[in-house]
C-alpha positions, 0 to 999 in steps of 0.5 A, spaced: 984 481 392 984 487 386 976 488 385 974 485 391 970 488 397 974 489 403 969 488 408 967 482 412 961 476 408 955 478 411 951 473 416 946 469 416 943 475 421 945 480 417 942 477 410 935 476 414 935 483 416 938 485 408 932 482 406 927 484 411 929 492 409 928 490 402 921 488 402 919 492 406 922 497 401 926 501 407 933 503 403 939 502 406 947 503 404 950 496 407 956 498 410 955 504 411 962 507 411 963 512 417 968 518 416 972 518 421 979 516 425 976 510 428 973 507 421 966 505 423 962 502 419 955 501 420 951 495 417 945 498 414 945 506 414 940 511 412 944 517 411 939 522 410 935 521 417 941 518 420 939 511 422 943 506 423 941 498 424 946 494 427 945 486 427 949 484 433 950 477 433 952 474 440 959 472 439 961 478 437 957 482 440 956 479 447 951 484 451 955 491 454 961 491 449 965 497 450 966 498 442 960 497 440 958 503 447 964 507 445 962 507 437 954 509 438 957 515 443 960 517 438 955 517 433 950 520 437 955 526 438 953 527 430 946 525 431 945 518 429 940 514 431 942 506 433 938 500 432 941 495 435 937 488 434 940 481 437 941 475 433 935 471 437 931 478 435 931 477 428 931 470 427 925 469 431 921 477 430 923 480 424 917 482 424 917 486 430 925 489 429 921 491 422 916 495 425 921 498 430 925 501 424 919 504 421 917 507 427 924 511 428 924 513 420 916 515 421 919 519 427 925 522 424 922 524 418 917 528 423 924 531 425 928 533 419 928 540 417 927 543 410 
């Protein structure tokens, strides 16, 4: 599969919250990748602030998941910010998972060191 992204396709709550970012005009990097033995990744990052936005579909994501507790512990160890958005949030309150990020990004910029 030469030319071909190694990732997974998007779902159909990460493409909601892809579109969200957009025109909200909130830039990420989608499947942002981090270095590491681990191979995480994150959904949508922004890097300089150390935001990271997780779009947790029930299925893969069932509430407690020892992976997903595991990785944000480790993010945090280097100053991450995780957002983490259920599958039923985004669908049914884009809006307010919107509003949330603009918080964090309004927060963190307030914290960056020049």
């Amino acid at each position: 599969m030469e030319g071909q992204p190694f990732w997974k396709e998007k779902t159909d709550i990460e493409e909601i919250m892809k579109n969200a970012l957009k025109e909200a005009e909130i830039e990420v990097v989608p499947e942002f990748p981090i270095r590491c033995k681990y191979g995480y990744r994150i959904d949508y990052a922004i890097p300089d602030l150390k935001i990271g936005i997780e779009c947790d579909g029930e299925s893969y994501h069932p509430e407690g998941n020892p992976h997903d507790r595991k990785r944000d512990a480790f993010l945090k160890k280097f100053e991450w910010e995780m957002l983490r958005f259920k599958g039923q949030e985004i669908k049914n309150n884009i809006v307010d998972c919107i509003g949330i990020i603009k918080k964090t990004i309004e927060r963190r910029l307030k914290n960056v060191k020049i």
